[in-house]
KOLMARVEX-106056 format. One record per residue: residue in one letter; x, y, z of N, C-alpha, C, O in turn. Coordinates in pm, whole numbers, plus 50000, padded with zeros to 5 digits. Layout:
REM residues N
AXYZXYZXYZXYZ...
//
This chain:
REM residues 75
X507465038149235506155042449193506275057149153506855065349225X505725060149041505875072548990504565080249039503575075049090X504795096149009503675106349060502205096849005501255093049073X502495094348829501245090048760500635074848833499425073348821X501225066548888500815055948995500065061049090498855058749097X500845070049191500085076649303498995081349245497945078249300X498955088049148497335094849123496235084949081495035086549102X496865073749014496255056649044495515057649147494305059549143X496275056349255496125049349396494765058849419493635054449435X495075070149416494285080049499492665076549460491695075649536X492785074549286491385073449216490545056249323489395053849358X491385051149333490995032849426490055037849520490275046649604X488805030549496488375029149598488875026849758490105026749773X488275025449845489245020449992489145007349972490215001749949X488105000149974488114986249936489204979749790490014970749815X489134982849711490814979449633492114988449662493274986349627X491764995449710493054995449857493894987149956495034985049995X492644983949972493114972250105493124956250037493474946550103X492734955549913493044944049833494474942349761495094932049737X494804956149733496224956049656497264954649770498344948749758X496784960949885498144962150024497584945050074498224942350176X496894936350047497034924950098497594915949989497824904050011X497824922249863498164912149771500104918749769501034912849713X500174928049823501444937649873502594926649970503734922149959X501524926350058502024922150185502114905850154502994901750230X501664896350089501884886150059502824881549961503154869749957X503384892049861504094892249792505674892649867506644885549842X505504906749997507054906050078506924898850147508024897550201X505984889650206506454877650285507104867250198508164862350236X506604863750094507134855150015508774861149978509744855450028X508904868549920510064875649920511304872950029512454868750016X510494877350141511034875750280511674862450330512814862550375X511004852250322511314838950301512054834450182512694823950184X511984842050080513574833149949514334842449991515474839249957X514354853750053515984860450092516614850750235517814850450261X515874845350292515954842050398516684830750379517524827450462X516374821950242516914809650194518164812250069518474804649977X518644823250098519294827550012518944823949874519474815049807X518104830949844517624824049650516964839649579516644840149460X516824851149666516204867649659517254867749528518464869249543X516504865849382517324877549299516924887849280517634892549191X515954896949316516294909649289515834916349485514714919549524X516904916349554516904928549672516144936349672515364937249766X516084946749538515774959349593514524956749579513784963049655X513924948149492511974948649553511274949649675510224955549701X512094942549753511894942749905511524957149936510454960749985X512534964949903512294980949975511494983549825511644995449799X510774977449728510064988549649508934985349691508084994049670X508434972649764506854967449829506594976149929505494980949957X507934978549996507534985050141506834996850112505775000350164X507395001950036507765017249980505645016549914504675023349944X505765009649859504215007549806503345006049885502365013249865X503284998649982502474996650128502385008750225501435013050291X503725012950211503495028650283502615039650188501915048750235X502795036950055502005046050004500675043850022499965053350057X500015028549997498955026550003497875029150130496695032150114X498365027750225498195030150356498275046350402497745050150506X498895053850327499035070350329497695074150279496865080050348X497485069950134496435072450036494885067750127493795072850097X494995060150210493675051550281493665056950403492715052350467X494615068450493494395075550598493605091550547492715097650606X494235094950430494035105650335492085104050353491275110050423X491945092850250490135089450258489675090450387488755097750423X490605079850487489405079350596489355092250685488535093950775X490735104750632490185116450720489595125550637489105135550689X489555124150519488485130350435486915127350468485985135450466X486895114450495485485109450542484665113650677483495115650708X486135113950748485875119750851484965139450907484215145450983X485925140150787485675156850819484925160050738484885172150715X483875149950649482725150050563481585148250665480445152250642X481995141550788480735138150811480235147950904481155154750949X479035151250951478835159951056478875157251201478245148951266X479865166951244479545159151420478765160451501478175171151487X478405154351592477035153051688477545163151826478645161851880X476765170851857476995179551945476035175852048475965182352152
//
């Protein structure tokens, strides 16, 4: 994923956030299971999903402590 992706990500709502990291995560299970059956032709996707899920999940802690420190606290 390039810088211009990440700045993608960032513009996502949280809700297509958590739609792309579930359509993420269903993609390396599947993955996970044809390496498993020896039939994985391309390896390195494996580590480029991960690599994407960690971003996505970075970008969605980013919001929720932005949200956080938007809101006012109760004293």
């Amino acid at each position: 994923m390039k810088k211009k992706d990440l700045r993608e990500l960032r513009d996502l709502s949280p809700e297509e956030l958590a739609r792309r990291e579930v359509e993420l995560r269903e993609e390396l299970f599947v993955l996970m299971m044809r390496r498993g059956a020896s039939q994985l032709e391309n390896p390195k996707r494996l580590w480029a999903i991960r690599k994407d899920v960690a971003r996505i999940l970075t970008v969605l802690g980013e919001k929720n402590k932005g949200a956080a420190a938007a809101a006012p606290s109760e004293v």
